[in-house]
DOTOR-23969 format. One record per atom (N, C-alpha, C): residue in one letter; x, y, z. Coordinates in pm, whole numbers, padded with zeros to 5 digits, always signed. Each point is the difference from the previous one (the first is absolute). Layout:
N
AXYZ;...
***
This chain:
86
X+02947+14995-08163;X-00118-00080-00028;X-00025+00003-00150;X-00024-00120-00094;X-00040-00015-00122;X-00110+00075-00053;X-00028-00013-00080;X-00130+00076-00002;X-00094-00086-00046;X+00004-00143+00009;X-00123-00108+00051;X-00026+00000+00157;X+00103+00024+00015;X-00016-00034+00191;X-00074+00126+00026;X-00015+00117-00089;X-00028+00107+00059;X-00120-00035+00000;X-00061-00047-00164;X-00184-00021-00017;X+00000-00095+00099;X+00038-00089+00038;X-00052-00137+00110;X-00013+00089+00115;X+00088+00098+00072;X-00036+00044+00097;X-00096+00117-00012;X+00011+00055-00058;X-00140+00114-00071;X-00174-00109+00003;X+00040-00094-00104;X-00126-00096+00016;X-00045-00075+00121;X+00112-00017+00102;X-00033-00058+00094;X-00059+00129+00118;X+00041+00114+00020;X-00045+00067+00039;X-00103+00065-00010;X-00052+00023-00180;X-00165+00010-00043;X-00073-00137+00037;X+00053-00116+00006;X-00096-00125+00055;X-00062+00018+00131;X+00110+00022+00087;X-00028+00008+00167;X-00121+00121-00018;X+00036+00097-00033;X-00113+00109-00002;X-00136-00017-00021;X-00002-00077-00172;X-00104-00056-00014;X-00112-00109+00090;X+00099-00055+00111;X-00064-00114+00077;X+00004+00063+00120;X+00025+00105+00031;X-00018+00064+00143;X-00156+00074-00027;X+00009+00038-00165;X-00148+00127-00004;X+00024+00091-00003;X+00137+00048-00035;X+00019+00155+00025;X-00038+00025-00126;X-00072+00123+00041;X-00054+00104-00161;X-00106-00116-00076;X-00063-00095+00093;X-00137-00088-00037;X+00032-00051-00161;X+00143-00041-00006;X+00014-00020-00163;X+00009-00173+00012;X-00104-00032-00087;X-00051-00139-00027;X+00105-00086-00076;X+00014-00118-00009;X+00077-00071-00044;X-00042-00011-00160;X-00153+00040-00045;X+00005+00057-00106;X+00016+00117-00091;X+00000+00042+00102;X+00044+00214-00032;X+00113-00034+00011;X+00106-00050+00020;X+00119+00003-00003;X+00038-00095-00110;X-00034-00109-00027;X-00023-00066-00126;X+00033+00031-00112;X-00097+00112+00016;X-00086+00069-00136;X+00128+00095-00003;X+00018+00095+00085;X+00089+00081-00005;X+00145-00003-00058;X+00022-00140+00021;X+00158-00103-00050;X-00010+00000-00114;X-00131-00072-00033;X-00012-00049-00143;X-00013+00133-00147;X-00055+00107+00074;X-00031+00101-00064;X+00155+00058-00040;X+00084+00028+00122;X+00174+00063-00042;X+00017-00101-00088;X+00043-00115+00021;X+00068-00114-00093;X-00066+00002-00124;X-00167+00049-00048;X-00043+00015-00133;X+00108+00138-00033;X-00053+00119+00036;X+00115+00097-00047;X+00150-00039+00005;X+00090-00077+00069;X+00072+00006-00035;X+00021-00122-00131;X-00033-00072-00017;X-00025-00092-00127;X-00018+00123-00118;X-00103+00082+00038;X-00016+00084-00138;X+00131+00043-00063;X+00034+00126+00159;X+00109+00062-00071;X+00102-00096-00019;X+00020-00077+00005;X+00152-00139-00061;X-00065-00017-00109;X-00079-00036-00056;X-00074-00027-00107;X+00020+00093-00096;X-00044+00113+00027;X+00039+00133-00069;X+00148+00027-00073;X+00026-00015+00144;X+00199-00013-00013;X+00058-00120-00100;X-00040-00104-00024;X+00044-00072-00062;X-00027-00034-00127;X-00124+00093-00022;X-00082+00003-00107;X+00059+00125-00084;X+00024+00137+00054;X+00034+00118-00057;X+00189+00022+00001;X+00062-00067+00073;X+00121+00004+00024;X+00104-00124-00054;X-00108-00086+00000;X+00112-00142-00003;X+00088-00044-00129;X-00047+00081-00124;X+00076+00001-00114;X+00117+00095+00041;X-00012+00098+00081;X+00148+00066+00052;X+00105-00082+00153;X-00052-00058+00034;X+00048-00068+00116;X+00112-00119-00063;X+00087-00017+00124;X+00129-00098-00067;X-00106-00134+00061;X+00045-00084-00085;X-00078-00165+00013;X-00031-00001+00112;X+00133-00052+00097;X-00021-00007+00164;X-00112+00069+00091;X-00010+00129-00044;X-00053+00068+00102;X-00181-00014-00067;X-00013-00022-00156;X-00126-00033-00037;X-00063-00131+00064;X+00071-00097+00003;X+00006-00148+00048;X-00069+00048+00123;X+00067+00048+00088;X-00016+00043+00191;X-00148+00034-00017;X+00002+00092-00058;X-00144+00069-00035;X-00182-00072-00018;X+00099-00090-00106;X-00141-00120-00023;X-00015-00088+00085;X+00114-00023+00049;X-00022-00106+00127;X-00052+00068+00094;X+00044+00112+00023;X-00063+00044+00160;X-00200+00022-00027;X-00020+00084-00168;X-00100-00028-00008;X-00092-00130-00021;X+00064-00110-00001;X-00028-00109+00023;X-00048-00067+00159;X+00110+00058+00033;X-00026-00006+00160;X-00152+00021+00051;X+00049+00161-00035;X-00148+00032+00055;X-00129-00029-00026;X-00003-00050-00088;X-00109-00068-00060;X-00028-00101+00065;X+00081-00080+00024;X-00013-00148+00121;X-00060+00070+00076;X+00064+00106+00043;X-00047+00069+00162;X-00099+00014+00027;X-00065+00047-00089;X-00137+00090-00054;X-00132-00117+00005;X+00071-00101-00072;X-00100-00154-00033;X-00022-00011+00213;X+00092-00042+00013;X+00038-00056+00151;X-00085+00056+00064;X+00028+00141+00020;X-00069+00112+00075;X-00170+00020-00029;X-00030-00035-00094;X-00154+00010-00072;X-00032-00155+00071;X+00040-00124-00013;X-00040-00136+00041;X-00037+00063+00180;X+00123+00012+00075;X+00002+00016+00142;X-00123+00104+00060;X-00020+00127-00107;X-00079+00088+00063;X-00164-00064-00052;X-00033-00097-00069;X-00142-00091-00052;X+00010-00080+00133;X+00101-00060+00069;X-00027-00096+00067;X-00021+00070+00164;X+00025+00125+00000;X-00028+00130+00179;X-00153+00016-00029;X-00021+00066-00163;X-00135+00086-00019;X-00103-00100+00059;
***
């Protein structure tokens, strides 16, 4: 198994949970909870690319900004979706 297929089945299995009620966790407590990891992990990439990236070979600096790029979409996305539950 990839290790996208792993988060899709990991996420699909925290979804079902969430919509059964187990552990009374709200579709905004869980939200919030997403959005909160994905801020830390933005930091520490941020960090990393900020304190490291003059030592890093091009390629792997490139990966870096993009992925922190990524998450940033994510983050936007995830902040729009959890305004439109609250």
């Amino acid at each position: 198994m990839s290790f996208s297929q792993t988060i899709t089945v990991c996420a699909s299995a925290n979804l079902r949970a969430v919509s059964k009620g187990r552990g009374s966790v709200s579709i905004q407590n869980e939200l919030n909870t997403i959005t909160s990891t994905m801020n830390e992990l933005a930091v520490r990439i941020t960090s990393l690319v900020e304190s490291e990236g003059k030592n890093m070979e091009s390629d792997v600096y490139t990966e870096l900004v993009g992925a922190e790029r990524t998450i940033g979409a994510l983050l936007r996305r995830l902040t729009r979706v959890a305004a439109r539950v609250s």
